[in-house]
C-alpha atoms as an extended CHARMM CRD file, in Angstrom:
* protein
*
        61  EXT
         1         1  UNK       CA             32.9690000000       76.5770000000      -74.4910000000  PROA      1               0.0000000000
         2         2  UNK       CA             32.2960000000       77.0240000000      -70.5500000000  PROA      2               0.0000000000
         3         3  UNK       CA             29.0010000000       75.6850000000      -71.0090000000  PROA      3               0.0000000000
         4         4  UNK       CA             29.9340000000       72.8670000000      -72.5910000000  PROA      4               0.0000000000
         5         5  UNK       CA             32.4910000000       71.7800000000      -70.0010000000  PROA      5               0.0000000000
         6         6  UNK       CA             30.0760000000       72.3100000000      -67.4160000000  PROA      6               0.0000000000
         7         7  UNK       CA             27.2230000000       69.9410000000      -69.0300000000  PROA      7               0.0000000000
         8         8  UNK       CA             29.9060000000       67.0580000000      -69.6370000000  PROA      8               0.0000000000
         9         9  UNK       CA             30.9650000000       67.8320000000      -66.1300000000  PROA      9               0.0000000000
        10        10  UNK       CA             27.4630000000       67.3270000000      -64.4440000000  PROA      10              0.0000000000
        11        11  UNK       CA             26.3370000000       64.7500000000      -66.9240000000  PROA      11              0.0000000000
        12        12  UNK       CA             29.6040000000       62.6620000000      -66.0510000000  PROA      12              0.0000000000
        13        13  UNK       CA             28.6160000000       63.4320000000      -62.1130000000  PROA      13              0.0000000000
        14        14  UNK       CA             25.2400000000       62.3580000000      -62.5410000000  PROA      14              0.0000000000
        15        15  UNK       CA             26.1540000000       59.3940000000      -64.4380000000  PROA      15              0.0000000000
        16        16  UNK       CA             28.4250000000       57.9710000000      -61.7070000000  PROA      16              0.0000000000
        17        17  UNK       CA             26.0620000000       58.9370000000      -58.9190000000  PROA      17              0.0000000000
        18        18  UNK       CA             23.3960000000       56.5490000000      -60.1750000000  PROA      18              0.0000000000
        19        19  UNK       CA             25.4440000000       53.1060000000      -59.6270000000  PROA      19              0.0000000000
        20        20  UNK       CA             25.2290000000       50.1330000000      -61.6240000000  PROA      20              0.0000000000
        21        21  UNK       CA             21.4900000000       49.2580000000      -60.8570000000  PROA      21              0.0000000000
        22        22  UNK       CA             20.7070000000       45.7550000000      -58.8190000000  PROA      22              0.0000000000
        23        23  UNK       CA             23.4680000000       45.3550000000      -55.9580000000  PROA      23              0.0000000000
        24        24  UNK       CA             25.0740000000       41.8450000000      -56.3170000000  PROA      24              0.0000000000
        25        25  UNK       CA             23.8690000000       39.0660000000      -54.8000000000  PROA      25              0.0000000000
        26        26  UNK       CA             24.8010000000       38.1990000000      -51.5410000000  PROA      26              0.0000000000
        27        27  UNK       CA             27.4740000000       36.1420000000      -51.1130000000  PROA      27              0.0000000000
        28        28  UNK       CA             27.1720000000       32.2480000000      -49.6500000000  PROA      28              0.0000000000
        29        29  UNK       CA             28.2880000000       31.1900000000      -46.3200000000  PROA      29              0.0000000000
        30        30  UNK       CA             31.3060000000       29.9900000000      -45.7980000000  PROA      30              0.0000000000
        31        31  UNK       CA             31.4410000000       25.9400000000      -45.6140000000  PROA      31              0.0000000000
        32        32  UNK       CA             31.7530000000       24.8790000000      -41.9370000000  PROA      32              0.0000000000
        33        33  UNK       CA             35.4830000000       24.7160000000      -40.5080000000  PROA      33              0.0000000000
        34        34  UNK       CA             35.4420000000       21.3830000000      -39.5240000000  PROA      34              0.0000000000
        35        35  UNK       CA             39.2040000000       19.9730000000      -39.1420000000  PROA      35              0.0000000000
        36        36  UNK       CA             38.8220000000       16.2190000000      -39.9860000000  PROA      36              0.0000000000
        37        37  UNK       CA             43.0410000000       15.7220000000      -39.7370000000  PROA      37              0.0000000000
        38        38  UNK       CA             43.1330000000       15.5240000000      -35.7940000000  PROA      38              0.0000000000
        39        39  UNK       CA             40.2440000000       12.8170000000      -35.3100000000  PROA      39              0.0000000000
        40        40  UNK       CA             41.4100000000       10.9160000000      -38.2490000000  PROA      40              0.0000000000
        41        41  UNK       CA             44.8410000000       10.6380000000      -36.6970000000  PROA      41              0.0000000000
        42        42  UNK       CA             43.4760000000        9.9880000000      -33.3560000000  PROA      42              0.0000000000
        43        43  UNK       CA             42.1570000000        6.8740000000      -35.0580000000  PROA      43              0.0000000000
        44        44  UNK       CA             45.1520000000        5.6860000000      -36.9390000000  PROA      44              0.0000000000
        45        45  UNK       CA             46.7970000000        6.0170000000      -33.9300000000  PROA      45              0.0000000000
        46        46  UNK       CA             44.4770000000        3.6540000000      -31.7510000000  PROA      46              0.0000000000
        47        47  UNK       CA             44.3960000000        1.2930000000      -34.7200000000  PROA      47              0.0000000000
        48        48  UNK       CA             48.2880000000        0.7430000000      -34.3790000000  PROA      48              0.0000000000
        49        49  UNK       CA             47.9060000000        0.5320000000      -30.8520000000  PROA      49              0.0000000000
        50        50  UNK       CA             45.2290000000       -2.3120000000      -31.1000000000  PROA      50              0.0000000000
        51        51  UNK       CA             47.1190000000       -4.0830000000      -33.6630000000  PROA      51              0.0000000000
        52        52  UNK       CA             50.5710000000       -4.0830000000      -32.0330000000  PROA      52              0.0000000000
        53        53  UNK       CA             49.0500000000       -5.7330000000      -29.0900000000  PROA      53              0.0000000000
        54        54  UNK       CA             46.7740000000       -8.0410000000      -31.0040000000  PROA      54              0.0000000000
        55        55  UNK       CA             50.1660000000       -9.0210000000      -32.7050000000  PROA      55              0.0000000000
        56        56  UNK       CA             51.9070000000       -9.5820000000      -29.3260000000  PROA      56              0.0000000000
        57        57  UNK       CA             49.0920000000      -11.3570000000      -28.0000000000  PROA      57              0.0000000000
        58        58  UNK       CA             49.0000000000      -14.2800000000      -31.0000000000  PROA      58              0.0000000000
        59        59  UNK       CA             52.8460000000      -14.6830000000      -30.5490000000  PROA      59              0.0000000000
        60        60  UNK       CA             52.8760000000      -15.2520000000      -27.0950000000  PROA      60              0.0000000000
        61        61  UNK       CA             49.6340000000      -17.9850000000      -27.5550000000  PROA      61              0.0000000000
């Protein structure tokens, strides 16, 4: 009876000391963190600048 519970206990020891085999691959890298929201504002922005003068510009011509 002892020995038994002694071989199931080292087996079950031995068992989990060996791992799963290959590691997992690595992981990829993460994408690049390039915010596109400010520029693209930034933009918008000019564009309604450029436009409300263009506008004032043809009324007054």
């Amino acid at each position: 009876m002892y020995l038994a519970s002694i071989v199931f206990s080292l087996t079950t020891t031995i068992a989990m000391a060996q791992g799963l085999g290959n590691p997992p691959p690595p992981m990829p890298p993460p994408p690049p963190g390039l915010p596109i929201d400010t520029p693209v504002l930034i933009v918008l922005a000019l564009g309604l600048i450029y436009g409300v003068i263009k506008t004032i510009q043809i009324k007054r011509a």
